[in-house]
C-alpha positions as CSV (number, residue, x, y, z in Angstrom):
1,X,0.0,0.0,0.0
2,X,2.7,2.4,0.6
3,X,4.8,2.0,-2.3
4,X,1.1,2.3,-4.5
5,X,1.0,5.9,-2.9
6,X,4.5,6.4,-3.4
7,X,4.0,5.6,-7.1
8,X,0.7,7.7,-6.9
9,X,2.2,10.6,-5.3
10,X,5.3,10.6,-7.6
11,X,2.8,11.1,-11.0
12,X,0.5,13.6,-9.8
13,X,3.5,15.8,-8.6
14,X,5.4,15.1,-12.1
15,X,1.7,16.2,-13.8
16,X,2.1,19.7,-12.7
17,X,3.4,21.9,-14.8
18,X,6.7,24.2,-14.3
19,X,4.8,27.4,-12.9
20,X,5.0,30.1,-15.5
21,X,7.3,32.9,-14.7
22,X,7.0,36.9,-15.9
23,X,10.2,38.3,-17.7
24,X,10.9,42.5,-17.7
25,X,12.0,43.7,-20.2
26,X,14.0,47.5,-21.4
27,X,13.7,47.7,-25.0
28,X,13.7,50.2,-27.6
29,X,10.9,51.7,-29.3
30,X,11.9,51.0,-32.7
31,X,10.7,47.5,-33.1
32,X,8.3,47.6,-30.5
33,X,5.9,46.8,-33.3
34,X,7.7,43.0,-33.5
35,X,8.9,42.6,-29.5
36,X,5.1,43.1,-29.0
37,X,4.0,40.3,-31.3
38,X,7.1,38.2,-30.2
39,X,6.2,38.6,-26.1
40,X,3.1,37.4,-27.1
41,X,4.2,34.6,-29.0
42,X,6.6,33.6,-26.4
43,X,3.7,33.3,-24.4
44,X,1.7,31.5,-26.2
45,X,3.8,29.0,-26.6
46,X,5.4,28.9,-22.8
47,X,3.0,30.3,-20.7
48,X,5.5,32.4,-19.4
49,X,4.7,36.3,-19.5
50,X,7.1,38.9,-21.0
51,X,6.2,42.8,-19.4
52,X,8.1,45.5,-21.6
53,X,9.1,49.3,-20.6
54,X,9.9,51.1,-24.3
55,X,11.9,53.5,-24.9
56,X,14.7,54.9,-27.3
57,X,17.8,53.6,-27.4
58,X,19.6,56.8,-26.2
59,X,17.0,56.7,-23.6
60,X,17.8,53.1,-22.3
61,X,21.5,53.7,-22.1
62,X,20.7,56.2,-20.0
63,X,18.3,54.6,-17.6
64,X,20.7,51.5,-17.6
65,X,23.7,53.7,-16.7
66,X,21.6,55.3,-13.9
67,X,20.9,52.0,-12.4
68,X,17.6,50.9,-13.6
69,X,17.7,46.8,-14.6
70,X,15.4,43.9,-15.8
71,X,15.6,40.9,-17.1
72,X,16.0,41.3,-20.7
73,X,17.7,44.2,-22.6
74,X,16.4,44.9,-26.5
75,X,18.4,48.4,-28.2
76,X,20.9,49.0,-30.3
77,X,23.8,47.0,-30.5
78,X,26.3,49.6,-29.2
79,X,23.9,50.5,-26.6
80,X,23.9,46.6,-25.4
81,X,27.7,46.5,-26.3
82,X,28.3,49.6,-24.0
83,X,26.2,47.7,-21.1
84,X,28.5,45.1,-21.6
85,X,31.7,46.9,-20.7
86,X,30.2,48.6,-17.7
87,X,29.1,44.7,-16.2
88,X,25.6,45.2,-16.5
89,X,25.0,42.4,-19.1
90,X,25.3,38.4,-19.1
91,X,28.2,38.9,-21.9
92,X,27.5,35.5,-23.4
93,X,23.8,35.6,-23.5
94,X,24.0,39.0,-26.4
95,X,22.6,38.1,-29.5
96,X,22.2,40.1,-32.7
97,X,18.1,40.2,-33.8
98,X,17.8,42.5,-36.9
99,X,18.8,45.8,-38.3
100,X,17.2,48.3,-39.7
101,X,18.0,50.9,-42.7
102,X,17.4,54.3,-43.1
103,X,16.3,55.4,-46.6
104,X,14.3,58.4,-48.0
105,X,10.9,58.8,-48.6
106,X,9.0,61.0,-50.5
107,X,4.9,61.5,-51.5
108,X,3.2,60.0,-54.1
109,X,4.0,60.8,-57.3
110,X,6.9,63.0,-56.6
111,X,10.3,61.9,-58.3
112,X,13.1,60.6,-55.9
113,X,15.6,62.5,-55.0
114,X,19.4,62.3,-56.3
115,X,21.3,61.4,-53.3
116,X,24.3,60.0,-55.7
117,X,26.8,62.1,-54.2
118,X,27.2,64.7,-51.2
119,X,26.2,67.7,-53.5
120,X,23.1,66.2,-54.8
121,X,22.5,65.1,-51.0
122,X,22.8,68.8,-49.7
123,X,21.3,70.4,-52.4
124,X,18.4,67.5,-51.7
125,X,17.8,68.7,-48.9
126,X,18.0,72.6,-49.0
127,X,14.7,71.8,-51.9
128,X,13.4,69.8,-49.3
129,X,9.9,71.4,-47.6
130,X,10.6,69.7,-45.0
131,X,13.0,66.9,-42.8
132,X,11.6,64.4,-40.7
133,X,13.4,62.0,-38.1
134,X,12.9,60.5,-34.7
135,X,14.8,60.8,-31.6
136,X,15.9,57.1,-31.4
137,X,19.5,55.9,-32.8
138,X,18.4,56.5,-36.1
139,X,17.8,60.1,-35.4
140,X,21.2,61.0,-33.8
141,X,22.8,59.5,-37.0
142,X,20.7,61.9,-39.3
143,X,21.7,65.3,-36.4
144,X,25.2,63.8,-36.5
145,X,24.8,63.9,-40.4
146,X,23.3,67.2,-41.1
147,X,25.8,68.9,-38.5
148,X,28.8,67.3,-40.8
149,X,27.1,68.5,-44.1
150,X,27.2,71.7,-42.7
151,X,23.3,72.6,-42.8
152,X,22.7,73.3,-39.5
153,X,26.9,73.1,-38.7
154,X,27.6,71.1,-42.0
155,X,27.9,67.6,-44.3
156,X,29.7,64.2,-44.3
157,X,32.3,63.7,-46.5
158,X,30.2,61.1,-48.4
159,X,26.8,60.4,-48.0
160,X,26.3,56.2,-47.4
161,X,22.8,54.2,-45.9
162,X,23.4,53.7,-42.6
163,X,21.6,50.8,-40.8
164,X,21.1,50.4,-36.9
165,X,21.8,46.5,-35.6
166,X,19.6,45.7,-32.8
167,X,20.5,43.1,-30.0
168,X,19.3,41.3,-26.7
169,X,20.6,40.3,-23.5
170,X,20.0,39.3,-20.3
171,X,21.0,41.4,-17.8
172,X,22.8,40.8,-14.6
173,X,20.5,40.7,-11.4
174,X,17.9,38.8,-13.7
175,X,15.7,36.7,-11.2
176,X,14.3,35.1,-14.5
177,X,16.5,32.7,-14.8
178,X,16.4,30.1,-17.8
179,X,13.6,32.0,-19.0
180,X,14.9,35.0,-19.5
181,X,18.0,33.3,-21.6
182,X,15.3,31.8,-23.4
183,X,13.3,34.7,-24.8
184,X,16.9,36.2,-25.7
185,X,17.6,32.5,-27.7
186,X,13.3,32.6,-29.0
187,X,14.0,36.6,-30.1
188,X,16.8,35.0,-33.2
189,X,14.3,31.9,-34.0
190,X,13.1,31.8,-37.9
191,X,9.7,32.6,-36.9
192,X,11.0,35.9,-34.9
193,X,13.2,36.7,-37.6
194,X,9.6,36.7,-40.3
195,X,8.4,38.5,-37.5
196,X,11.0,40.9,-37.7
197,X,11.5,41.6,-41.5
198,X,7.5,41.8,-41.7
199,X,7.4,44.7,-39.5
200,X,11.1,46.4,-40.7
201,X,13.5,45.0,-39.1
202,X,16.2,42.4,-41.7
203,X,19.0,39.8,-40.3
């Protein structure tokens, strides 16, 4: 009788599921689009929850310099990379998960501009009605830019596309554990990466 409720006792407590766990997240507004699909994916497929504070990436290096922490850190590469030095990452756990590309845009219907060479760049953009960027990583390349060019303090030597890698983390301190690696390891998964391109964001 005793080694029957042994036996019984030893199923029913290997029939309960690992208790689903909550992950925090820092991570930059510029695929929030995709980390929003992905946290719910992950949890979908886990049961474990991912919560996610947004910001720029200029504005997460600053909160993580100033102490603030989580499990999970999603921003720019160099931002990540920076976070690294000053031994507020898990080095090993960082892992590239898209880039994005600036480009130009312009209305419907109204013929490209030449941006073949620094002139036609400058001269582009003295036409232009109008310049529009945001204040994420992105953004401080375009300021950075424009002060070179000399059209607010002025131009690059050459103009070039510049693309912004993104990359995650866990952080140190993370009381999530395996599952925080494992949103890091889900975030480069093929699915994530369709994810990803679908909404902007390339390998």
């Amino acid at each position: 009788m005793l080694t029957r409720a042994l036996i019984s006792l030893c199923l029913a407590v290997g029939a309960v599921p690992a208790a689903a766990a909550t992950v925090s997240a820092l991570a930059t507004r510029a695929i929030e689009v995709a980390l929003v699909r992905l946290a719910a994916q992950y949890r979908e497929q886990t049961g474990h929850e991912v919560t996610i504070r947004f910001d720029t990436s200029p504005g997460l290096a600053r909160r993580v310099t100033a102490g603030e922490s989580a499990d999970v850190l999603v921003a720019s590469a160099s931002v990540v990379d920076q976070a690294i030095k000053d031994g507020r990452i898990v080095a090993n756990t960082r892992r590239e998960i898209g880039r994005i590309a600036l480009g130009v845009a312009t209305r419907r219907g109204v013929p490209p501009p030449d941006v073949s060479s620094v002139d036609a760049l400058v001269a582009a953009l003295r036409r232009a009605d109008a310049v529009l960027y945001s204040k994420g990583t992105s953004g401080l390349y375009i300021e950075q830019m424009l002060a070179k060019l000399g059209l607010d303090a002025q131009l690059k030597e050459k103009a070039v596309q510049n693309s912004t890698i993104y990359a995650a983390a866990v952080m140190m301190g993370s009381t999530a554990g395996e599952v925080a690696h494992g949103f890091v390891r889900f975030l480069t998964t093929p699915a994530a990466m369709d994810i990803m391109a679908s909404t902007g964001a390339s390998k």
